[in-house]
C-alpha positions as CSV (number, residue, x, y, z in Angstrom):
1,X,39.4,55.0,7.9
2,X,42.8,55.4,10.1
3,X,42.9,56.7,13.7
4,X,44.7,59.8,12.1
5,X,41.3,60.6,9.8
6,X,39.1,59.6,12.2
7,X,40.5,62.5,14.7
8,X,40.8,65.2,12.5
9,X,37.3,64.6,12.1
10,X,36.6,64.3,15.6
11,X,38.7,67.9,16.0
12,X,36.4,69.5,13.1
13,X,33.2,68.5,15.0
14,X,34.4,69.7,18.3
15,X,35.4,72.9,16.5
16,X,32.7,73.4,13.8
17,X,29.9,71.8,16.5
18,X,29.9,69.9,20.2
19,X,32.1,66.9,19.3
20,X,30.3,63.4,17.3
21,X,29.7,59.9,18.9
22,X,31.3,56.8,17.1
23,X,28.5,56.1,14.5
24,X,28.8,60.3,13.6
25,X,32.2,59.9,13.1
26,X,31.6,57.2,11.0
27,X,29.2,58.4,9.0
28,X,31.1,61.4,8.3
29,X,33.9,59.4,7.2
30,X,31.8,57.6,4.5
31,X,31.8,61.1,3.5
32,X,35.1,62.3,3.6
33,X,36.6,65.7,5.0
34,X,36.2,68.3,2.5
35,X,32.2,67.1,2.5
36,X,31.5,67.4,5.7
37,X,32.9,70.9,6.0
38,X,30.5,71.8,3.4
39,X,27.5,69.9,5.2
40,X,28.2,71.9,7.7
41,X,28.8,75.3,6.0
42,X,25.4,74.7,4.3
43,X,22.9,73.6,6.9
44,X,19.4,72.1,6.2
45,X,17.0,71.1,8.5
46,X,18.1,70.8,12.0
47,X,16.0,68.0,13.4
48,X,15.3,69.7,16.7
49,X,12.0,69.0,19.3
50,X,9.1,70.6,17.7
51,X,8.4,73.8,20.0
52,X,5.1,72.8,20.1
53,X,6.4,69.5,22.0
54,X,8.8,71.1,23.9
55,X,5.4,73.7,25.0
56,X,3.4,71.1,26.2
57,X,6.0,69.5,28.3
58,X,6.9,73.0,29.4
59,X,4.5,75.2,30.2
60,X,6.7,77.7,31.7
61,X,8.8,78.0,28.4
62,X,5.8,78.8,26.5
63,X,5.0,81.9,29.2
64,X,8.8,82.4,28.5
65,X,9.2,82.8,32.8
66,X,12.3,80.3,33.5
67,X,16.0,80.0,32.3
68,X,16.1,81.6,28.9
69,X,18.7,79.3,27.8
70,X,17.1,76.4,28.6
71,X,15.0,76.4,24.9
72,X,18.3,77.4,23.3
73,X,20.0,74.2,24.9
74,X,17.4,71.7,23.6
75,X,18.6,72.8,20.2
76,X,22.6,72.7,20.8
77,X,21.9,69.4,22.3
78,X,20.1,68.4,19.2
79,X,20.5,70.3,16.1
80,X,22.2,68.2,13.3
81,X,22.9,71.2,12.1
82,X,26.0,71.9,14.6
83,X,27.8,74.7,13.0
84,X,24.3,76.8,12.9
85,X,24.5,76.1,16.3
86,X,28.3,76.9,16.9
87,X,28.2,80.2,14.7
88,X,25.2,81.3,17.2
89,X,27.1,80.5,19.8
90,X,30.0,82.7,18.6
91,X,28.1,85.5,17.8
92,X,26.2,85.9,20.9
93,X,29.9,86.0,22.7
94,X,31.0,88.5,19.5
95,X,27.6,90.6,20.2
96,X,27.2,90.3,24.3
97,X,23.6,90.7,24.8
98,X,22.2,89.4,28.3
99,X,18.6,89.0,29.4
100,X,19.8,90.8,33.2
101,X,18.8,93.9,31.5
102,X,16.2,92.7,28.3
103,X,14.3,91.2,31.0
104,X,12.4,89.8,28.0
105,X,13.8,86.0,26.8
106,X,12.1,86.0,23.8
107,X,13.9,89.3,22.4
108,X,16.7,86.8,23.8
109,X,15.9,84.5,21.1
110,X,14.9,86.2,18.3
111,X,18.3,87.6,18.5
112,X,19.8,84.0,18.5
113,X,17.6,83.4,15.5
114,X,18.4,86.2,13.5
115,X,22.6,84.7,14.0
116,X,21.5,81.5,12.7
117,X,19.5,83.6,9.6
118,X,22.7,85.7,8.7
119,X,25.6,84.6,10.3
120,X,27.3,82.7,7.6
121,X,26.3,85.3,5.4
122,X,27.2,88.8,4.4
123,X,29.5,90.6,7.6
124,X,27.4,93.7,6.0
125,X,23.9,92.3,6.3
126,X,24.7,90.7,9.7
127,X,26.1,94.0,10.8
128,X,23.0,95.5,9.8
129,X,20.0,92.9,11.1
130,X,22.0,93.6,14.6
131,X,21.5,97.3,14.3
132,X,17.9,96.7,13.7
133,X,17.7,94.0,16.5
134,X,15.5,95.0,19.6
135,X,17.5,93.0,22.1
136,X,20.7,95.0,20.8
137,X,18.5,98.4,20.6
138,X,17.6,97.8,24.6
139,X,21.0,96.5,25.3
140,X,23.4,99.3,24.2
141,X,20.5,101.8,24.7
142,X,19.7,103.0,21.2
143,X,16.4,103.6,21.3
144,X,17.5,107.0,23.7
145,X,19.3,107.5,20.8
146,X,17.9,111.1,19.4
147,X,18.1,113.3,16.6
148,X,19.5,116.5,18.6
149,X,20.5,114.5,21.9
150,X,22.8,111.2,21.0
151,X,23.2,108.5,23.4
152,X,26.6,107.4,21.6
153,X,26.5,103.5,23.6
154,X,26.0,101.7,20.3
155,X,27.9,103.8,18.4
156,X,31.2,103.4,20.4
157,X,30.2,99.3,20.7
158,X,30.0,99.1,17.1
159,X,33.1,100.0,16.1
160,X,35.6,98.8,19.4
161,X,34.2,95.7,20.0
162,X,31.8,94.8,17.0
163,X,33.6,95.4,14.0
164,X,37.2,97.0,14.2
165,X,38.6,97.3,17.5
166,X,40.5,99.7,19.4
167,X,42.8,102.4,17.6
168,X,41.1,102.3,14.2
169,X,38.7,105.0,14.8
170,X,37.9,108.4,16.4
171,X,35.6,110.1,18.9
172,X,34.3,112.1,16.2
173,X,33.8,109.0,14.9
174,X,31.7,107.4,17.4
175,X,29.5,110.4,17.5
176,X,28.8,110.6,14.0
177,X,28.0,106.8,14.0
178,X,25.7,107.3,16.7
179,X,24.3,110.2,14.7
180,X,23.8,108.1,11.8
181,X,21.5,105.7,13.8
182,X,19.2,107.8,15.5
183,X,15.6,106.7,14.8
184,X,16.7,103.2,14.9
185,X,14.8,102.5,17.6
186,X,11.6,100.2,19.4
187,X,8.2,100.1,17.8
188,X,6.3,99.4,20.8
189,X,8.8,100.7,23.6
190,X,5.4,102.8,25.3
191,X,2.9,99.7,25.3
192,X,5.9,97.3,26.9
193,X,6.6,100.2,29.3
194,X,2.9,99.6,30.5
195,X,2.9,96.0,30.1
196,X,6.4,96.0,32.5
197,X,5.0,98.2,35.1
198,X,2.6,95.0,36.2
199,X,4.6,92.5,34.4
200,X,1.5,90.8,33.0
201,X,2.3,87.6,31.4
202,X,-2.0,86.6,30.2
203,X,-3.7,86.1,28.3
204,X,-0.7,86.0,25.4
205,X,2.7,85.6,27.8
206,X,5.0,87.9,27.4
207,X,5.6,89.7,23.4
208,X,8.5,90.7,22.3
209,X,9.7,94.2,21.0
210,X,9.9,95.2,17.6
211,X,12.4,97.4,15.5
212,X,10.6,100.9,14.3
213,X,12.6,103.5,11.9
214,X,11.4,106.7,13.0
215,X,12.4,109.0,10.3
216,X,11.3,112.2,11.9
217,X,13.8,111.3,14.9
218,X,16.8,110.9,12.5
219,X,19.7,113.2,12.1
220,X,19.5,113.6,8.4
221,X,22.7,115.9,8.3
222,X,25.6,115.5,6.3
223,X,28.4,113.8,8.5
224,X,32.0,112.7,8.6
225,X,32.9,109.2,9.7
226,X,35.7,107.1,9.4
227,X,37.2,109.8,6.6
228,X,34.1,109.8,4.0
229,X,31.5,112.2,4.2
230,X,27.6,112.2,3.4
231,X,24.0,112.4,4.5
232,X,24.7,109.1,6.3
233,X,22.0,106.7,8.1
234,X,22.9,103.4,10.0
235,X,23.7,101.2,6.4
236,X,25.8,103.3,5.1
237,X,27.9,103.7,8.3
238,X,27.9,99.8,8.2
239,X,28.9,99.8,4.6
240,X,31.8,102.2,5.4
241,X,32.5,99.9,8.6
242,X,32.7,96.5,6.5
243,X,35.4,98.1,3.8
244,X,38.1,99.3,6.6
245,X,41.0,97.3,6.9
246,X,40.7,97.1,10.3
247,X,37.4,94.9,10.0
248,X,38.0,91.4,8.3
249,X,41.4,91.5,11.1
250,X,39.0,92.1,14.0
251,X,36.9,89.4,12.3
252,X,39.3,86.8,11.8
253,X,41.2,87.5,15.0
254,X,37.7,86.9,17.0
255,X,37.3,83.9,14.0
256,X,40.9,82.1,15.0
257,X,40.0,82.8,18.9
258,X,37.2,80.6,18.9
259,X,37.6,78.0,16.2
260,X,41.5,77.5,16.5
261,X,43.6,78.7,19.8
262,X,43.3,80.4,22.7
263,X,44.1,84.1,22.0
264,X,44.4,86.7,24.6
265,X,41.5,88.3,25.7
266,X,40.0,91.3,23.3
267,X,40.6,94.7,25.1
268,X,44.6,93.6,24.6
269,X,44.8,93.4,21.0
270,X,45.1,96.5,20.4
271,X,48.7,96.1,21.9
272,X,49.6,92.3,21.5
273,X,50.3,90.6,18.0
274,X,48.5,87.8,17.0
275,X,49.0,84.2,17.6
276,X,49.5,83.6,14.1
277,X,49.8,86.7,12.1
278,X,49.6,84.3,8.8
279,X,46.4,82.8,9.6
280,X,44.7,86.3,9.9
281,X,45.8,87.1,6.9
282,X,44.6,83.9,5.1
283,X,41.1,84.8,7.1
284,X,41.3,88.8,6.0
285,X,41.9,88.1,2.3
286,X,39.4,85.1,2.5
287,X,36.8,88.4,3.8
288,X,37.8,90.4,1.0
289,X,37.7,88.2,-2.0
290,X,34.5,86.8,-0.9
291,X,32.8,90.7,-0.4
292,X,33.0,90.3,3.1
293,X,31.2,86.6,3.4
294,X,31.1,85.0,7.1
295,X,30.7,81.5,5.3
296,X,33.9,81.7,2.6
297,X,35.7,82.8,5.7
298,X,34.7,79.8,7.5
299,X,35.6,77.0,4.0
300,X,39.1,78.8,4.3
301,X,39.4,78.0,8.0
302,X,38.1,74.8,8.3
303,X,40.2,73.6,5.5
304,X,43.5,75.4,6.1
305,X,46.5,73.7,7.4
306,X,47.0,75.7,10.3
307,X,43.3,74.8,11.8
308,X,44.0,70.7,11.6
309,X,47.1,71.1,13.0
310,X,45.7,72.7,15.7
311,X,44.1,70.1,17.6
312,X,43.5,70.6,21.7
313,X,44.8,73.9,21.6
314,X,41.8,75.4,23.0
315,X,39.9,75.4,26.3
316,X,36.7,74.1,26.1
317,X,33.9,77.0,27.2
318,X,31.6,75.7,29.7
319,X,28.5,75.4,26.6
320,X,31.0,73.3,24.5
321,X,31.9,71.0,27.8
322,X,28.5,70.6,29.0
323,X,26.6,70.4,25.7
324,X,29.4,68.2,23.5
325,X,29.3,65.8,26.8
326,X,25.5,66.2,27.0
327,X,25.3,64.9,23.4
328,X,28.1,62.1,23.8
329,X,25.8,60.5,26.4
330,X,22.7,61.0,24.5
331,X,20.3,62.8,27.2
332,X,18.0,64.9,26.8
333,X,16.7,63.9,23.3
334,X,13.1,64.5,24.2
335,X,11.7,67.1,26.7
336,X,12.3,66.5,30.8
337,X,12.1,69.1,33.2
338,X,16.0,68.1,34.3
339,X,17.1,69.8,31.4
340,X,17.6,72.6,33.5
341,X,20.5,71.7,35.7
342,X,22.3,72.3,32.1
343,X,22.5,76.1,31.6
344,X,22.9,76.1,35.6
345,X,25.9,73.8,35.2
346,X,27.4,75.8,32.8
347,X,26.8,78.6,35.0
348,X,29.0,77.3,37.8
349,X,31.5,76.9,35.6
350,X,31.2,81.0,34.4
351,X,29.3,81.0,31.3
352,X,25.9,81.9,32.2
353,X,24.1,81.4,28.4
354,X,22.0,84.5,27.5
355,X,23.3,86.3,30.4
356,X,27.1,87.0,29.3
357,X,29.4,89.4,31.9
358,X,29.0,92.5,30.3
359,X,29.3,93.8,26.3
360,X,32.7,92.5,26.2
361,X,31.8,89.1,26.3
362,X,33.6,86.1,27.9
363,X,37.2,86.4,28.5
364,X,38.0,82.3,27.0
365,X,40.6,80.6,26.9
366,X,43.1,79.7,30.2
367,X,40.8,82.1,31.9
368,X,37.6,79.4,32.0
369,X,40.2,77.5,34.6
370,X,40.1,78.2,37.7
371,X,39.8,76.0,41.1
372,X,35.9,76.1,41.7
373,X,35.2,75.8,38.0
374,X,37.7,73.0,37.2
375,X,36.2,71.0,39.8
376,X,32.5,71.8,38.3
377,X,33.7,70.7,34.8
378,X,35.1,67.5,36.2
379,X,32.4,66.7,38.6
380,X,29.7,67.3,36.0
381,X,31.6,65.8,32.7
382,X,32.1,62.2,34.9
383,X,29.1,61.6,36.2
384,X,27.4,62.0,32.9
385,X,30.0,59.9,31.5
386,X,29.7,57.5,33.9
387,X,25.9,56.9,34.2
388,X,25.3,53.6,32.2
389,X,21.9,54.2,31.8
390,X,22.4,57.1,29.6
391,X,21.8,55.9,26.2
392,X,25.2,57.0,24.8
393,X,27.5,55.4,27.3
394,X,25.3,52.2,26.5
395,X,26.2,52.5,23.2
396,X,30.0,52.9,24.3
397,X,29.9,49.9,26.4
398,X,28.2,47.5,23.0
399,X,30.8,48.6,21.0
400,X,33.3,48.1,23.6
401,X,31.5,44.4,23.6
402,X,32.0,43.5,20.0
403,X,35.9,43.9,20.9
404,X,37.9,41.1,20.9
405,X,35.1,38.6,21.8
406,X,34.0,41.0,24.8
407,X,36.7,40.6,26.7
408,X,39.3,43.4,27.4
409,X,42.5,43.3,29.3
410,X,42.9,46.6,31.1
411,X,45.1,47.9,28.5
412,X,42.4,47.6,26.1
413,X,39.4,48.6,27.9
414,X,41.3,52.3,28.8
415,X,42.6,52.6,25.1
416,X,39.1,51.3,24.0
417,X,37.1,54.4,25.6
418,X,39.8,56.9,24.7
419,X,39.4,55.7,20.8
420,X,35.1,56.1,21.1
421,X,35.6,59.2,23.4
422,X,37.7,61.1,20.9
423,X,39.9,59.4,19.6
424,X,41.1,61.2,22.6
425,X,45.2,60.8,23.2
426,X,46.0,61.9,26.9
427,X,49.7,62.2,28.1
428,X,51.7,58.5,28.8
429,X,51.5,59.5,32.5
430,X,47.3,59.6,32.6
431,X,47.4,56.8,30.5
432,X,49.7,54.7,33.1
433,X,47.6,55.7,35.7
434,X,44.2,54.6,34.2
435,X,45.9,51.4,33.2
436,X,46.6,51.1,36.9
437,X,42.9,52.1,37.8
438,X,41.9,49.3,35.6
439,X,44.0,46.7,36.8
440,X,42.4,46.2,39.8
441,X,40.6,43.2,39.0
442,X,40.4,40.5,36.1
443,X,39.7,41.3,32.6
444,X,36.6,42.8,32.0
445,X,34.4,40.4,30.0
446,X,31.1,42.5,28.9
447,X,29.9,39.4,26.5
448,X,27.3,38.1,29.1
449,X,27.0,41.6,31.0
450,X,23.8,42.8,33.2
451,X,23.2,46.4,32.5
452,X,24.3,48.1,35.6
453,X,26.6,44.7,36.6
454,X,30.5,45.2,38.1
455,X,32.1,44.8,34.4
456,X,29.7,47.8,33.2
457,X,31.0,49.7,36.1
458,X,34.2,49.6,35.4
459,X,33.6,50.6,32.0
460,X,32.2,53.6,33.7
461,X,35.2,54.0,36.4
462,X,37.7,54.4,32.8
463,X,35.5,56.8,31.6
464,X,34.7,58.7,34.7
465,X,38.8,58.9,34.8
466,X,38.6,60.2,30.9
467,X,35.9,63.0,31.6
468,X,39.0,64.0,34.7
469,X,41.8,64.2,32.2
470,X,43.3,67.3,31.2
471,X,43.0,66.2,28.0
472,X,39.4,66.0,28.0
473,X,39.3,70.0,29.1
474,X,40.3,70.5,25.7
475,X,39.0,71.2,22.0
C-alpha cells in the first residue's frame, strides 16, 4: 500500500480508536478502507484482561476503593474493539457524569457499559437507557424528582446539553419534561443511604444502585412539551425529543467536534455557525434516514470526504494522547500496579477520566493547550516513546533494522520513525532540526545492536523529538 493509504488509515484509527502500530496498519490494509470502517462499526469481542485477572492483581479494584478510571483504562489500552472504546469515550464527555459526587465507581462503570451496549445504536434507546441510568439519576438529581414537587435538573440537561441545545425549547418545556420523569428514580436509594453513613465496603465491597419506576410517584397528568400534548412519561418525551429538528444538528455538531475538527466550545453554538454547515447536514440526514441510528451516522462520517481530508485538524484530548501513546509502546498489556500513573497523567493534563468539570463536559479543542499541560503531554508522550524497553518501541527499532541492511544515515533514521509513528509528516522546519539532532554522530547501524546500546538510543533521542512535535499533539 502507498504512504498516502497507509495514513488515511492511520487518521481513521486515531479518529475511530487511539492510533495503530505498524503491523495494525498493515493488517488493516490487507483489508482495505471501507472494511475496516465496518470492523469497527460492528465490534466483536474485545480481547481485554479478564476482570477476574485484573482482581487478583488488584485487590483494591475489586473493593472498587482507588482511581475509578483505572479499570476503564486497561480496556482503552487494550480493547481491539477501539471504536467501542472511542464511542464511550464520547459519550461520557456528551453525558458528563463524575464520580466527585456518585462517590460510587461502579455506578461509574455501569454507565460506561451501558454506552458501549447502545451507543451505536438507536439515539432513542440511548436517550432512554441514560434516563434509566443510576449514575445519571444521582448526578442530575432525579431521584428528588416528585410527582407534586419537580426538581427540573434533568429535565433542563436533557434538552440543552443532551439532545437539542440552547434556543430550541421552553421553560415550560423543561418543567413538563421534568414532569414527565418523575418516578424515574433509585431502587435502593434508603439501604445505600445506610450503607454511606459508615461507608462499609465487607463483606461484598461496595454495590451499586439500581433504577426503580415508582409509579405511584409519577405525574400521570396530561402535559404539553415541545408543542404536542399527552399523558406523557419519560419515553415519550424522549420520542418527542429524537424527532425535533434541532436533535440530529446537536448530534452531528457534538459528532464533527470530536471525530473531525476542533469546533468551539458547546454553550456558543447557539450563536456561532458551524465549521462546516455541509457536513452537519450530511450527518443530520444520515440521522434521519437511518430513524435516528448512532451507527449509520458514524458509516456516513467515517467515509465521507470531508472526514479524510481532515487529517491533524484536531487536538488530541489528554485520554487520546496518553492512551494512543500507551498502546504505540505496548505497556500495560497485562496487570501492574503502575497503571495508575495513567489516569493521573491525563489528569495533569485536564482530563480527569470519570471525574469530568461539571455537566457541560470538556471544553476540547485549542483549549487542552495551555503552558503546564503542554509540557505534561510532552514530558509524558517522550519518555514513553523513548524507553526501549517498552515492547512497542522495540518493535520500532527491528523494523527500523531490516532497513537498508541496518544502517541509517540521519536522514533516514528521522524519516524512518516518522513513517512507523504515523506516517506522521511534521513541518520542513521540525524535520531540519531533527535531521540536525541526528547528525551528531555516524550513521546509526542497529544490525549488531545491544538492547539499550548508543545506536538504540538514538533511535530513542528521534523519537523522544517526535513525541515534542507539534505535529504529534495532533489527531
Amino acid at each position: 500500500m502507498s504512504t498516502n493509504g497507509y495514513a488515511l488509515l492511520a487518521h481513521l484509527a486515531r479518529r475511530a480508536g487511539f492510533g495503530a502500530t505498524r503491523d495494525e496498519l498493515e493488517d488493516y490494509a490487507s483489508r482495505g478502507y471501507e472494511a475496516v470502517v465496518e470492523e469497527f462499526l460492528n465490534p466483536s469481542d474485545p480481547g481485554t484482561i479478564p476482570d477476574d485477572l485484573l482482581r487478583r492483581h488488584h485487590l483494591e479494584m475489586h473493593e472498587l476503593r482507588t482511581d475509578p478510571a483505572v479499570y476503564w483504562v486497561y480496556r482503552l489500552i487494550n480493547t481491539s474493539c477501539p471504536l467501542e472504546e472511542k464511542l464511550a469515550l464520547f459519550w461520557h464527555n456528551v453525558f458528563a457524569t463524575g464520580n466527585a459526587k456518585l462517590l460510587n465507581s461502579r455506578s461509574g462503570h455501569n454507565q460506561i457499559e451501558m454506552f458501549r451496549r447502545y451507543g451505536m445504536g438507536s439515539f432513542d434507546d440511548l436517550l432512554v437507557q441514560l434516563s434509566r441510568d443510576p449514575a445519571m439519576i444521582i448526578w442530575l438529581d432525579n431521584q428528588t424528582n416528585h410527582n407534586g414537587a419537580i426538581n427540573e435538573n434533568y429535565g433542563r440537561e436533557i434538552l440543552e446539553l443532551f439532545s437539542m441545545g440552547v434556543g430550541n425549547y421552553t421553560e415550560d418545556d423543561i418543567k413538563e419534561c421534568a414532569r414527565a420523569f418523575t418516578g424515574w428514580t433509585l431502587g435502593n436509594a434508603e439501604y445505600m443511604t445506610l450503607k454511606a453513613e459508615k461507608d462499609s465496603i465487607w463483606p461484598y465491597s461496595r454495590i451499586a444502585w439500581h433504577f426503580e419506576y415508582r409509579e405511584d410517584d409519577h405525574d400521570d397528568g396530561e402535559k404539553t412539551f415541545l408543542g404536542e400534548t399527552g399523558r406523557f412519561n419519560g419515553e415519550d418525551v424522549v420520542k418527542i425529543i429524537c424527532r425535533q429538528p434541532a436533535t440530529p444538528r446537536f448530534v452531528a455538531r457534538h459528532m464533527y467536534n470530536f471525530f473531525v475538527a476542533d469546533e468551539v466550545p458547546v454553550p456558543q453554538w447557539s450563536y456561532t455557525p458551524p465549521r462546516d454547515p455541509a457536513a452537519i447536514e450530511e450527518l443530520s440526514q444520515a440521522y434521519m434516514d437511518s430513524d435516528h441510528d448512532i451507527r449509520s451516522m458514524l458509516r456516513v462520517l467515517f467515509n465521507s470526504d470531508f472526514f479524510k481530508n481532515a487529517q491533524y485538524t484536531r487536538v488530541k484530548s489528554p485520554a487520546e494522547l496518553v492512551i494512543g501513546t500507551l498502546r504505540m509502546t505496548g505497556e500495560y498489556r497485562e496487570p501492574d500496579v503502575e497503571i495508575y500513573g495513567a489516569p493521573r497523567e491525563a489528569g495533569f493534563m485536564g482530563q480527569m477520566l470519570m471525574n469530568p468539570p461539571s455537566v457541560e463536559g470538556w471544553h476540547t479543542g485549542a483549549e487542552w493547550i495551555n503552558s503546564g499541560a503542554l509540557v505534561d503531554r510532552v514530558n509524558f508522550a517522550s519518555a514513553h516513546l523513548g524507553s526501549v524497553d517498552n515492547p512497542g518501541v522495540r518493535a520500532i527499532i527491528d523494523r527500523l533494522a531490516d532497513m537498508n541492511g541496518g544502517t541509517l544515515s540521519p536522514e533516514e533514521l528521522v524519516d524512518g520513525c516518522l513513517d512507523l509513528v504515523g506516517p506522521l509528516t511534521v513541518s520542513d522546519e521540525t524535520r531540519e532540526e531533527m535531521v540536525t539532532t541526528a547528525s551528531r554522530g555516524a550513521d546509526v547501524k542497529l544490525r549488531d545492536r545491544q538492547p539499550g546500546d548508543e545506536s538504540e538510543q538514538r533511535v530513542a533521542e528521534v523519537l523522544k523529538m517526535i513525541a515534542s512535535s507539534r505535529e504529534y499533539q495532533l489527531a
